[in-house]
RODO-2510 file (C-alpha; in nm, 4 decimals, decimal comma):
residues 313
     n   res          X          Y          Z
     1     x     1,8002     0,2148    -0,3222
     2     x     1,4690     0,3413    -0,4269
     3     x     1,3132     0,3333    -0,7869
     4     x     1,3847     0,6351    -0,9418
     5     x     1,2677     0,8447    -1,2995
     6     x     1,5673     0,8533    -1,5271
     7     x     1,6678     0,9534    -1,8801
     8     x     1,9188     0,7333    -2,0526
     9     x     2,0486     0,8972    -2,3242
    10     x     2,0710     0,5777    -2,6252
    11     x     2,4072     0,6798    -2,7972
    12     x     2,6301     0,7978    -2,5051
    13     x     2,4743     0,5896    -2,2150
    14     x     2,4335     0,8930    -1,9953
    15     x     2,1792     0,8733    -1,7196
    16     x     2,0302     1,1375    -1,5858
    17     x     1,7726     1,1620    -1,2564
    18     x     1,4556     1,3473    -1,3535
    19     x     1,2552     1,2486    -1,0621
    20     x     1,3136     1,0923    -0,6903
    21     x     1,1988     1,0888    -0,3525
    22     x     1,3694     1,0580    -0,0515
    23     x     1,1614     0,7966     0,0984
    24     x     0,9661     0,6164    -0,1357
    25     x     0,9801     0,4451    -0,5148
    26     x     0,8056     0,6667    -0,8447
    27     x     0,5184     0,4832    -0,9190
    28     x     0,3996     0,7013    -1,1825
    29     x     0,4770     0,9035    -1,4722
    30     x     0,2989     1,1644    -1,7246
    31     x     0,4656     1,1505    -2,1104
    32     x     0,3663     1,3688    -2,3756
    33     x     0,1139     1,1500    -2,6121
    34     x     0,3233     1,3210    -2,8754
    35     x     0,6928     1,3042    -2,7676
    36     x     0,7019     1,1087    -2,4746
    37     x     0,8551     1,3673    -2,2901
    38     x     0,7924     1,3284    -1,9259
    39     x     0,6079     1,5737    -1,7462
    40     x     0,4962     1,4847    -1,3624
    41     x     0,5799     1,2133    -1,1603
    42     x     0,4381     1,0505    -0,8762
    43     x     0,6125     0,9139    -0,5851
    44     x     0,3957     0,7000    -0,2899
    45     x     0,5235     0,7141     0,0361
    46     x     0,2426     0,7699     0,2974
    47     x     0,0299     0,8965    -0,0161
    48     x     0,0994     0,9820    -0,3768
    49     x     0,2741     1,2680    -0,4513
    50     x     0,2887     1,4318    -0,7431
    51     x     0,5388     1,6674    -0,8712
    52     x     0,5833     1,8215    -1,2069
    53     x     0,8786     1,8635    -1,3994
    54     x     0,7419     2,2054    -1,6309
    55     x     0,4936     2,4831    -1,5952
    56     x     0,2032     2,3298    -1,8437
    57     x     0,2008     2,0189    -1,5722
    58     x     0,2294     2,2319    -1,3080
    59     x    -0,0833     2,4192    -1,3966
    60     x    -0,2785     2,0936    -1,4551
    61     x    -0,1764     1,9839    -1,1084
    62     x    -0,2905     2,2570    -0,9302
    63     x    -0,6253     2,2603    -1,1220
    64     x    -0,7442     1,9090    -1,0645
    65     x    -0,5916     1,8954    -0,6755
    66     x    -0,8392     2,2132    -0,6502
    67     x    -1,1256     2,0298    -0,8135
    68     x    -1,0956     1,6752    -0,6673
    69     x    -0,9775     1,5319    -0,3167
    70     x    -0,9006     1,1944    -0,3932
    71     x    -0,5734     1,0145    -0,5226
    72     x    -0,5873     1,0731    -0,9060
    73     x    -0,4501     0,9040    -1,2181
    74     x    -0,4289     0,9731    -1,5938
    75     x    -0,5441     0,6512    -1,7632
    76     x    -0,6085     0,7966    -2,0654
    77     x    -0,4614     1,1367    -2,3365
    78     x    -0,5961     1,2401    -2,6380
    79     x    -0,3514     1,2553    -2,9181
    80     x    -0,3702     1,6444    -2,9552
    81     x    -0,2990     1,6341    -2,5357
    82     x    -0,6639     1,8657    -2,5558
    83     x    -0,8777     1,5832    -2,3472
    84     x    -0,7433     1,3408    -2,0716
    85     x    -0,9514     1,0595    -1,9144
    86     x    -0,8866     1,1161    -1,5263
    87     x    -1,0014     0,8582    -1,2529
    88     x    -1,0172     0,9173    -0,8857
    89     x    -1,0567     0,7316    -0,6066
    90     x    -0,9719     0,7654    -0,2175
    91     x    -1,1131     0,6036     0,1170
    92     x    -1,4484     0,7596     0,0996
    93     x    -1,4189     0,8539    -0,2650
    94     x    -1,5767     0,5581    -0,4737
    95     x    -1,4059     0,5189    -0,8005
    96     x    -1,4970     0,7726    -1,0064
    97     x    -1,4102     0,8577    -1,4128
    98     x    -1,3835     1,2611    -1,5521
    99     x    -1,3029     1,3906    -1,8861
   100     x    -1,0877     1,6827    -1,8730
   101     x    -1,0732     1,9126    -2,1118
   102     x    -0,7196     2,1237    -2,0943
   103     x    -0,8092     2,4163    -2,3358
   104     x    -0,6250     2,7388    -2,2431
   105     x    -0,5469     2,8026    -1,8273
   106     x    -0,8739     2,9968    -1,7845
   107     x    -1,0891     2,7708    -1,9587
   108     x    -1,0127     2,4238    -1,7962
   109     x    -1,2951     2,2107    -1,7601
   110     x    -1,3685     1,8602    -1,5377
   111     x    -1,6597     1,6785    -1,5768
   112     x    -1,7542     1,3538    -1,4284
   113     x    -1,7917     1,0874    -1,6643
   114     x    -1,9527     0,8034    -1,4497
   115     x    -1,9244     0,6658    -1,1183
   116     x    -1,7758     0,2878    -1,0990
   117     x    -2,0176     0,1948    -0,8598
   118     x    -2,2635     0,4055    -0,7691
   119     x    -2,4082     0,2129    -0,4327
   120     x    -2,1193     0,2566    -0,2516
   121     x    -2,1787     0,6699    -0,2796
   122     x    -2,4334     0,6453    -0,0116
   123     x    -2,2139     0,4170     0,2012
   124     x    -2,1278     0,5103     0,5392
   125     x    -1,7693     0,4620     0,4270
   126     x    -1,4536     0,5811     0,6641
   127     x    -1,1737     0,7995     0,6391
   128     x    -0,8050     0,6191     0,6383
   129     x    -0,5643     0,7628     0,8395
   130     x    -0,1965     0,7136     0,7087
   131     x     0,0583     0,6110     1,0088
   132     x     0,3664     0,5624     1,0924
   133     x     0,4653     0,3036     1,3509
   134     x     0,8379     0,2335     1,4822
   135     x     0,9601    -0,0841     1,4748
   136     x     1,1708    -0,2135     1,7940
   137     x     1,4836    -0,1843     1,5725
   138     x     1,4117     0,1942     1,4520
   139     x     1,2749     0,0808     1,1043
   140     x     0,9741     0,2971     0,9917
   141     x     0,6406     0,0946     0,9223
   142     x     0,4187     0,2829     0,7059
   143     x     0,0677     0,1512     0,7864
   144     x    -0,2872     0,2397     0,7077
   145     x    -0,5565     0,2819     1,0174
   146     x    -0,9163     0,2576     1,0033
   147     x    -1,1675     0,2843     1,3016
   148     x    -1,5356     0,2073     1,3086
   149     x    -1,8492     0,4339     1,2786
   150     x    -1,8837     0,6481     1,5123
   151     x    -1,5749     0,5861     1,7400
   152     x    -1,4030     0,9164     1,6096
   153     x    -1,6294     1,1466     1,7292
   154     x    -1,3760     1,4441     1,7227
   155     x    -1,2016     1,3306     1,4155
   156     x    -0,8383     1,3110     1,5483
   157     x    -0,8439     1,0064     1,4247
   158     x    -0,8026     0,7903     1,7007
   159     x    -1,1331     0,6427     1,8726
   160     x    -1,2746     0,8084     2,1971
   161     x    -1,2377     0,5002     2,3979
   162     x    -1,0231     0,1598     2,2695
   163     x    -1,1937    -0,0937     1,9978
   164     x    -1,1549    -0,4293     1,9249
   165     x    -0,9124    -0,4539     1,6325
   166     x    -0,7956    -0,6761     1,3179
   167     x    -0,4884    -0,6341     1,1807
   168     x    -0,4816    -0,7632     0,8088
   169     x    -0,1176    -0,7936     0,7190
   170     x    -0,1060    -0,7384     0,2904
   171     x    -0,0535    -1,0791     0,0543
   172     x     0,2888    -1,1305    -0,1384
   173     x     0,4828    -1,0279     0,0908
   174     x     0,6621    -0,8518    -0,1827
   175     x     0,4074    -0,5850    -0,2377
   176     x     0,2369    -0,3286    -0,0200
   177     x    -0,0725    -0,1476     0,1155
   178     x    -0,1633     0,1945    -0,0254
   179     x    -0,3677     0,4926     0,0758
   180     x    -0,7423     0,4435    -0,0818
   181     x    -1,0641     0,2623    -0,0883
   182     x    -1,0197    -0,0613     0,0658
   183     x    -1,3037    -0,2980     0,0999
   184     x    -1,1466    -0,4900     0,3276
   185     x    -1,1155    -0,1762     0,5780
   186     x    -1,4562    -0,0577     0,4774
   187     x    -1,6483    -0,3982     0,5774
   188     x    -1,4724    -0,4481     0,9058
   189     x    -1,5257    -0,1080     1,0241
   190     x    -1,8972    -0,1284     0,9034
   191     x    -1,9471    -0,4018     1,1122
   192     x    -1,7443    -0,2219     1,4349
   193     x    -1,4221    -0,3066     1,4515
   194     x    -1,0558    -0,0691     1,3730
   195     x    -0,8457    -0,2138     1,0994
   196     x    -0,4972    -0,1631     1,0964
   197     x    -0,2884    -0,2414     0,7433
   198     x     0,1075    -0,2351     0,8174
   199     x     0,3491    -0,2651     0,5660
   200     x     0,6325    -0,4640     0,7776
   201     x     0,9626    -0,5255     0,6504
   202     x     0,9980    -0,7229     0,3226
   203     x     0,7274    -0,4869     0,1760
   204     x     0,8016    -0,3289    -0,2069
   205     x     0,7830     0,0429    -0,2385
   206     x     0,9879     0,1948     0,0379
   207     x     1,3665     0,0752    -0,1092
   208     x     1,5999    -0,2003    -0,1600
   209     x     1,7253    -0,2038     0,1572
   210     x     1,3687    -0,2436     0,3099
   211     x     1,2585    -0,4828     0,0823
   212     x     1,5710    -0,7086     0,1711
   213     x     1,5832    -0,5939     0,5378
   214     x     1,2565    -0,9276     0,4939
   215     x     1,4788    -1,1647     0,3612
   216     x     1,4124    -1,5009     0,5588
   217     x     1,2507    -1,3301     0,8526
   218     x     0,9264    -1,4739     0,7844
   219     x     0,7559    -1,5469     1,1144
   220     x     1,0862    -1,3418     1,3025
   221     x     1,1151    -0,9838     1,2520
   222     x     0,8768    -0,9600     0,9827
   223     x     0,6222    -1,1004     1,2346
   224     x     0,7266    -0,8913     1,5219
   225     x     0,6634    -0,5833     1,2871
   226     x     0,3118    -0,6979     1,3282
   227     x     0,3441    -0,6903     1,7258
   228     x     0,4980    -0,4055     1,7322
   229     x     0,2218    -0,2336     1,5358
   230     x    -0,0389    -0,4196     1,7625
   231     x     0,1519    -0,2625     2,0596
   232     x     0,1569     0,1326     1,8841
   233     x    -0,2346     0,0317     1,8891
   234     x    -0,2845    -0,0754     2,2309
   235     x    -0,0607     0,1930     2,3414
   236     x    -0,2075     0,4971     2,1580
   237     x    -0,5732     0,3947     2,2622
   238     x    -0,6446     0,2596     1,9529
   239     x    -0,7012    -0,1004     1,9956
   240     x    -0,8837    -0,3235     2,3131
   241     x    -0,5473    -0,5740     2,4702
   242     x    -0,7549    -0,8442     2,4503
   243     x    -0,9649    -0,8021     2,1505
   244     x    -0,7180    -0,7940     1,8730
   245     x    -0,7281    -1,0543     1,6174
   246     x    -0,5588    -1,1210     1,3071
   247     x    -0,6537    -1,1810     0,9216
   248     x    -0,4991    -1,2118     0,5723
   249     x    -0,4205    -1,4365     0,2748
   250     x    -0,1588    -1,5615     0,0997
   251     x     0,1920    -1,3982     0,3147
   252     x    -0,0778    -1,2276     0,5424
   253     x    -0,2608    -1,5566     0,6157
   254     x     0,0287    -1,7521     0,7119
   255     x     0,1342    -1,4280     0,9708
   256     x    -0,2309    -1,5391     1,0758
   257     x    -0,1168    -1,8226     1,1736
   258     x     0,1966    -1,7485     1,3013
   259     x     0,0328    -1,4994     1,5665
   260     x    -0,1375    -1,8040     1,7063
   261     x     0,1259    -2,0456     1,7014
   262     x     0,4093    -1,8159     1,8154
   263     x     0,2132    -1,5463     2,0779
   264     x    -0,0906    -1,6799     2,0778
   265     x    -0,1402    -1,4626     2,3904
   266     x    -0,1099    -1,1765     2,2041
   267     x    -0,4672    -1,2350     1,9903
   268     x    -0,7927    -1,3169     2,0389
   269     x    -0,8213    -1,4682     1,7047
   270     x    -0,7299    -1,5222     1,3865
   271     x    -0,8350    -1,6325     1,0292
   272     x    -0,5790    -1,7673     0,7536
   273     x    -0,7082    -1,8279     0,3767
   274     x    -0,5425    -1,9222     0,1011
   275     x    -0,2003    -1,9421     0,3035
   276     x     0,1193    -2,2068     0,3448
   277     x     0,1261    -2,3769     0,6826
   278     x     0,4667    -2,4947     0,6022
   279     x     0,7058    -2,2781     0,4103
   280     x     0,9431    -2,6067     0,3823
   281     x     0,6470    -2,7832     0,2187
   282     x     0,5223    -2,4712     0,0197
   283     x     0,9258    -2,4542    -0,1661
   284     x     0,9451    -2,8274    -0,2322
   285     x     0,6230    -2,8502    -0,3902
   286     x     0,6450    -2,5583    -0,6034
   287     x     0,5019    -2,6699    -0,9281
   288     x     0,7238    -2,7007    -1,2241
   289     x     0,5874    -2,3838    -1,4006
   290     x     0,6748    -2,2278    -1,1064
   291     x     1,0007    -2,3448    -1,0644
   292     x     1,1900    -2,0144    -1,2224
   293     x     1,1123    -1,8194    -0,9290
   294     x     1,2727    -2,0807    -0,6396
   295     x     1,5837    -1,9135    -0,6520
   296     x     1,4439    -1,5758    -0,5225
   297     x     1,2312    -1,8327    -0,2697
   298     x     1,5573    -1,9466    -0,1767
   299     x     1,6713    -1,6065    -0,0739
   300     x     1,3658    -1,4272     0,0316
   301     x     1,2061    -1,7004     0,2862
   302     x     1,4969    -2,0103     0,3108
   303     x     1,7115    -2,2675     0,1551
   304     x     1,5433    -2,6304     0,2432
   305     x     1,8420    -2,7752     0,0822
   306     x     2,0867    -2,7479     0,3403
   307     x     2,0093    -2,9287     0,7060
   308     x     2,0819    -2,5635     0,8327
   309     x     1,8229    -2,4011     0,5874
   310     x     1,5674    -2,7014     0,6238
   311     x     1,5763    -2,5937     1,0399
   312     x     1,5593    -2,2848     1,0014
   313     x     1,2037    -2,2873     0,8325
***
């Protein structure tokens, strides 16, 4: 169901499962710059995970998780495996760039390289609190929450009284929102409002089965995944009733405008960029370059070709 780390052994065809997680896809892996032997992997459910698969990756897991507190990846390895170009980045963490020098375990050594961009240190930037939301049929919504400055006075990350809130549902839809800077979140809760990312049915990265659990269900269930997030928010103290509004592009524009045109009680407002209108229009004017991928449009939003299909969307 979920995309796992495997060795396939070339002459016999034997597969074997190196690395896995329960509820999430690998995203990541660490191979020996010599060999190509993997080392750690990475697995993002809520957050990435890392987990390593000998002692030598072990130790440099538990050396840079001590020394930074962001989400980290190896971009770069020297060919001697002696210096490793290591970025890092998290909601309040601009991107940042170290060189990491392994040497022996008691001589490890980080230093920064430079920062990506260096005005957004002094930002008032927000912390990102990972969620997860139940859908009215039991499915788990893994979804991203941030609230404005100053409205999390205690820092249980929920606001002391209700704020008006935008829900910005992620492009595709056959992608997904992660843990991490987001300048999206960072602008909206500059300028006072909660943002709330959800990662509703159809979304990549949390299995097969969730992925297809979106097929044709664009403005259905995929949409109520949306409501029922709104309602987690109005429910949990998070979010004003009637000041909830509704933003994206691409997939998450036209869920814009499906909250108006289906509930439009249910938001204040909305804004839609960049987004179909008509998902029977948007598959028969696909352009011919295009035209390999109508056969997954065909199963992943609806088949205009038949008077049933052609209803339907």
């Amino acid at each position: 169901d979920r995309v796992n780390l495997v060795r396939v052994d070339m002459e016999t065809g034997v597969k074997t499962v190196l690395g896995e997680s329960a509820r999430a896809d690998v995203v990541d892996v660490w191979l020996d710059p010599a060999t190509n032997a993997p080392e750690a992997f990475a697995a993002e459910y809520l957050r990435r995970e890392w987990r390593a698969l000998d002692a030598d990756a072990q130790a440099d897991l538990e050396f840079l998780s001590r020394q930074l507190n962001g989400e980290i990846a190896v971009v770069s390895r020297s060919r001697d495996d002696a210096r490793w170009i290591v970025v890092e980045e998290g909601p309040t963490i601009p991107t940042r760039s170290y060189l990491y020098e392994r040497g022996d375990r008691a001589n490890r050594r980080l230093s920064l390289l430079f920062r990506h961009r260096p005005t957004l240190e002094t930002a008032p930037l927000q912390p990102m609190a990972p969620v997860e939301i139940e859908a009215r049929d039991g499915l788990t919504l893994v979804s991203y929450l941030t609230l404005p400055i100053g409205s999390d006075e205690n820092g249980d990350g929920r606001p002391e009284t209700p704020a008006p809130l935008v829900i910005v549902p992620h492009d595709g839809p056959w992608s997904r929102d992660s843990y991490g800077f987001n300048p999206m979140h960072q602008w909206l809760a500059n300028r006072g409002y909660g943002v709330l990312s959800v990662n509703y049915r159809g979304s990549t990265g949390f299995g097969r089965a969730f992925l297809n659990a979106g097929n044709r269900e664009w403005g259905a269930r995929m949409q109520e995944d949306l409501l029922d997030a709104m309602q987690w928010a109005v429910t949990n103290g998070v979010a004003e009733p009637e000041r909830v509004a509704i933003v994206g592009s691409g997939y998450g524009g036209y869920a814009a405008l499906a909250g108006l045109a289906f509930t439009p009680e249910q938001f204040r407002c909305a804004a839609s960029y960049g987004a179909p209108a008509s998902l029977t229009a948007m598959i028969d004017n696909m352009p011919p370059f295009a035209a390999a991928s109508r056969d997954g449009l065909y199963l992943r939003v609806g088949d205009p070709r038949t008077a049933e299909g052609r209803q339907m969307l």
